[in-house]
C-alpha positions in Angstrom: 109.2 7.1 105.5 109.3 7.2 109.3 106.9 8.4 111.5 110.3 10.5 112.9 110.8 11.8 109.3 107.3 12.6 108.6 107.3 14.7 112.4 110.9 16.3 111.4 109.0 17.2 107.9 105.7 18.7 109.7 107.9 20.4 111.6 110.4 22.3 109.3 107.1 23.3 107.5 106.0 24.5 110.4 108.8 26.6 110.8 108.6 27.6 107.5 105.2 29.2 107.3 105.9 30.9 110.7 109.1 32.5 108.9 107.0 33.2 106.6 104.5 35.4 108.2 107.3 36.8 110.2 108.5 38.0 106.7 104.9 39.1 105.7 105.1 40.6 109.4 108.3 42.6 108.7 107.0 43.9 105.0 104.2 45.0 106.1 105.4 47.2 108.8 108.0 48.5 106.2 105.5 49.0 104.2 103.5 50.7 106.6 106.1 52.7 108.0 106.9 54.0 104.2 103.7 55.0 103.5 103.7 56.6 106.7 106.4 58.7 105.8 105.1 59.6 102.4 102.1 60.8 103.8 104.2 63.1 106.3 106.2 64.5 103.4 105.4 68.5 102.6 105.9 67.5 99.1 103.6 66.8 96.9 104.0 62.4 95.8 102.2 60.1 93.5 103.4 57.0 91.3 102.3 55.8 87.8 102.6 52.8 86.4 102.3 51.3 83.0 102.8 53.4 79.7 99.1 54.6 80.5 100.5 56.2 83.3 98.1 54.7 85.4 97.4 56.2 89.1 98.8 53.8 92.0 99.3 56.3 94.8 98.8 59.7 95.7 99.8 60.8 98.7 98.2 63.8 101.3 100.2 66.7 99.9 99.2 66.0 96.7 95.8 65.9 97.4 95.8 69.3 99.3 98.4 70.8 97.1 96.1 69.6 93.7 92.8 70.0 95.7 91.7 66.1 94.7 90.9 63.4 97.1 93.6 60.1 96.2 90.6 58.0 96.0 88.8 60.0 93.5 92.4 59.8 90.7 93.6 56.1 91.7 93.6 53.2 89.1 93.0 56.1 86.8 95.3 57.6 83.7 96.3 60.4 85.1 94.6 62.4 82.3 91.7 61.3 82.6 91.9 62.3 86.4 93.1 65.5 85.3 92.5 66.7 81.7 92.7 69.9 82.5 96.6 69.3 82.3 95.8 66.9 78.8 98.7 67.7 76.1 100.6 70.1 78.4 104.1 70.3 79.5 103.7 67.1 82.2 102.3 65.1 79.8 105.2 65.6 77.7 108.1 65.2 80.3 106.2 61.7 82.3 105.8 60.0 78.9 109.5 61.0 77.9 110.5 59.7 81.4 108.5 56.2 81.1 109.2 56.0 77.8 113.0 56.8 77.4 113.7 55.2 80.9 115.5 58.6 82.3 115.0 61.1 85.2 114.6 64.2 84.3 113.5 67.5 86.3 111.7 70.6 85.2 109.9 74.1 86.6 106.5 75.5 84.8 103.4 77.4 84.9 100.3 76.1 84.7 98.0 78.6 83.8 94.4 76.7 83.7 92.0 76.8 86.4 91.7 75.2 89.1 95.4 74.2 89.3 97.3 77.6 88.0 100.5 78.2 89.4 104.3 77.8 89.4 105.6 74.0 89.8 108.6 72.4 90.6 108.7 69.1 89.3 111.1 66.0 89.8 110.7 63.0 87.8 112.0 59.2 88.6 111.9 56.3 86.7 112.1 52.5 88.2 110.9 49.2 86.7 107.9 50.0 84.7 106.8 53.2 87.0 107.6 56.3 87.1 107.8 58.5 90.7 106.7 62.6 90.8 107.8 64.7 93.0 106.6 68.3 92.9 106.5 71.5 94.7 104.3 74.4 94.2 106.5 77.4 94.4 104.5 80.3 93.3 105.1 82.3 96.5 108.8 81.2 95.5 108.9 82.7 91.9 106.8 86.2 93.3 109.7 87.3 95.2 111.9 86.2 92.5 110.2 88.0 90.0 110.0 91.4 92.3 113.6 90.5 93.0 114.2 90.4 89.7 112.0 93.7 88.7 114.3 95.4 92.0 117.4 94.4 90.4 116.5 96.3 87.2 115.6 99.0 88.3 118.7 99.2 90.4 120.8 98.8 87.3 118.4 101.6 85.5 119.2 103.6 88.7 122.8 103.4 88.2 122.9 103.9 84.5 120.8 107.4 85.3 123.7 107.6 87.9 126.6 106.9 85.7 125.4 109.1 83.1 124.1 111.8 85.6 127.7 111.8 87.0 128.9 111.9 83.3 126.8 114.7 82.2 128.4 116.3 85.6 131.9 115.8 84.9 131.6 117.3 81.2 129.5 120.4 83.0 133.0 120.4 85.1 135.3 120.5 82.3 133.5 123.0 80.9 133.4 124.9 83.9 137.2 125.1 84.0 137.4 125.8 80.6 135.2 128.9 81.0 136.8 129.6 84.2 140.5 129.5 82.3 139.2 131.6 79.5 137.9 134.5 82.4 141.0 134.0 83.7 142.8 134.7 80.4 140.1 137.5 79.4 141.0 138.9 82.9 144.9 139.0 82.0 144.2 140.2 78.6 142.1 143.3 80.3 144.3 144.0 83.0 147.2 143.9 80.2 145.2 146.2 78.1 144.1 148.5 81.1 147.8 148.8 81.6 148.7 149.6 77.6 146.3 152.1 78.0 146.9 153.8 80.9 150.5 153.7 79.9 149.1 155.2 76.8 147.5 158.1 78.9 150.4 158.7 80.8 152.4 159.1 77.4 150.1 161.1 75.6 149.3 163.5 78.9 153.5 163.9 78.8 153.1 165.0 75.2 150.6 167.5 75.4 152.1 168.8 78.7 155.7 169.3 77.2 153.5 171.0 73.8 154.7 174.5 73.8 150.9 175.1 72.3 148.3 175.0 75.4 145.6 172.2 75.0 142.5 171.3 76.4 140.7 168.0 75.9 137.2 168.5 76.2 134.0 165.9 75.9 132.0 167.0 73.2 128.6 165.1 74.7 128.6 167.2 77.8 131.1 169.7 77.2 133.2 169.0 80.2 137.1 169.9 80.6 138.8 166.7 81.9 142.1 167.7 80.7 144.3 170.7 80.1 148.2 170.9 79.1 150.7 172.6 81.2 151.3 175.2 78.4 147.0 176.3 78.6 147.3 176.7 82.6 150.5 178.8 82.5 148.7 180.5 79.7 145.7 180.8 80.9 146.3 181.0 84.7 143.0 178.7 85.5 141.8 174.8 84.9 137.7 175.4 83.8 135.8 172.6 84.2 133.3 173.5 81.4 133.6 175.1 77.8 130.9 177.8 79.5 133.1 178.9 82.7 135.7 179.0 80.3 134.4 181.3 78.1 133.0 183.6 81.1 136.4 183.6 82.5 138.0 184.0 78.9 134.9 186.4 77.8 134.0 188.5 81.1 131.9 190.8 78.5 128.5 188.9 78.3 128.0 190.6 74.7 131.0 189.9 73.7 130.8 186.7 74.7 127.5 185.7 72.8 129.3 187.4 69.8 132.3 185.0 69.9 130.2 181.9 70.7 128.5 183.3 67.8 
C-alpha cells in the first residue's frame, strides 16, 4: 500500500472520528435539551426500567410533587423507594403495563401518609421501560366533589319544588271544588229562601182570605208577628204582644186576671 493510500486512509479516519464526535456533539445536546424540558414540565415524570421496575429518572416535579429528592429513589425498585405505596393500586397498574406491554391510564386516592391525595396517573410502555406521568389533582376532585354535593342538593331542591308545587295544585283543585260546592249550597239557599218566602206569601194569602181572624204568635216571647185580615177587621187593632192584647181585649184588670186565669 502507498504512502498516498495510507494518507487517504489516515484521513477518512480522521474524518470519521470527527463525524463522530459531531454525532456525540448533537446527542448530547438533544439529550440535554430533553432533559431540560422534562425538568420544566409541571407534571410530575419518572421512568422504570426492567420488570423490577427499577428507578432511572425522576424528574423536579416529581420530587416536589412526592416530597423525595431524585437522588435519594434512582437505581432503586420503586418500592423499595416508596413502600409506603407497596401492593397498592400503582403497583398493580405499572406491573400490568411492563408486563402486558400496553398503556393504560388511571385516577386514585392514596390515603397513606406522607403521600395522601388524589392522582391522575398516565402510563407508557416502550422497549423494556415503562414512562409515568402523573398529576396531583386533589384541589381538582374538591370542587368536583362540592360540585357534585351542589348538584344534589339542587335536584333535592327541586324534588321539594315539584312536590311543593304538587301538593299546591291538589290544595287548588280542592279549593275550586269547595268553592263550586258554596257556590251550589248558595243556589240551593237562595232557591230555598225563595220556596219559602213563596211559601209565606201563600200561607199569609190563606189566613188573610180565612173568614176566621188569626193571629200567629211566638210562644218563646209571646210576640204578635202576624195577624189575618179577618182578626183586624174584627178586632179593629194589630197588638204586638199577647199582654196589650188582652188589656185592649180585657180593659177590666180583674177581669182580665180571671180570663188569663
Amino acid at each position: 500500500m502507498t504512502n498516498q493510500h495510507l494518507q487517504a486512509k489516515e484521513q477518512d479516519l480522521i474524518a470519521a472520528n470527527q463525524q463522530l464526535k459531531a454525532n456525540e456533539q448533537q446527542l448530547k445536546a438533544v439529550n440535554e435539551q430533553l432533559e431540560s424540558i422534562l425538568e420544566s414540565i409541571n407534571d410530575g415524570f419518572f421512568v422504570l426500567e426492567t420488570k423490577d421496575l427499577i428507578v432511572k429518572y425522576f424528574n423536579k416535579a416529581a420530587e416536589e410533587l412526592l416530597q423525595r429528592k431524585a437522588n435519594d429513589v434512582l437505581g432503586k425498585p420503586l418500592f423499595d423507594a416508596f413502600p409506603e405505596a407497596k401492593n397498592s393500586i400503582f403497583e398493580t397498574n405499572y406491573r400490568k403495563a411492563f408486563n402486558e406491554q400496553i398503556s393504560l391510564k388511571f385516577e386514585t386516592y392514596f390515603g397513606i401518609e406522607p403521600y395522601i391525595n388524589w392522582y391522575n396517573v398516565n402510563v407508557y410502555y416502550n422497549k423494556n421501560r415503562i414512562t409515568v406521568i402523573f398529576q396531583v389533582i386533589t384541589e381538582i376532585k374538591k370542587v368536583q366533589f362540592e360540585l357534585q354535593a351542589a348538584n344534589q342538593q339542587l335536584s333535592a331542591s327541586e324534588k321539594e319544588l315539584r312536590a311543593g308545587n304538587q301538593q299546591l295544585s291538589a290544595m287548588n283543585q280542592q279549593l275550586a271544588a269547595n268553592e263550586q260546592q258554596l257556590r251550589a249550597a248558595n243556589q240551593q239557599l237562595q232557591s230555598s229562601e225563595q220556596q219559602l218566602e213563596a211559601s209565606e206569601k201563600k200561607n199569609r194569602s190563606i189566613l188573610d182570605n180565612s173568614p176566621f181572624p188569626v193571629a200567629v204568635v211566638d210562644v218563646k216571647d209571646e210576640n204578635i208577628f202576624f195577624w189575618s185580615k179577618s182578626a183586624l177587621d174584627m178586632f179593629g187593632h194589630d197588638p204586638k204582644t199577647t199582654e196589650e192584647w188582652y188589656e185592649l181585649a180585657y180593659p177590666d184588670p180583674n177581669y182580665r186576671d180571671e180570663v188569663i186565669e
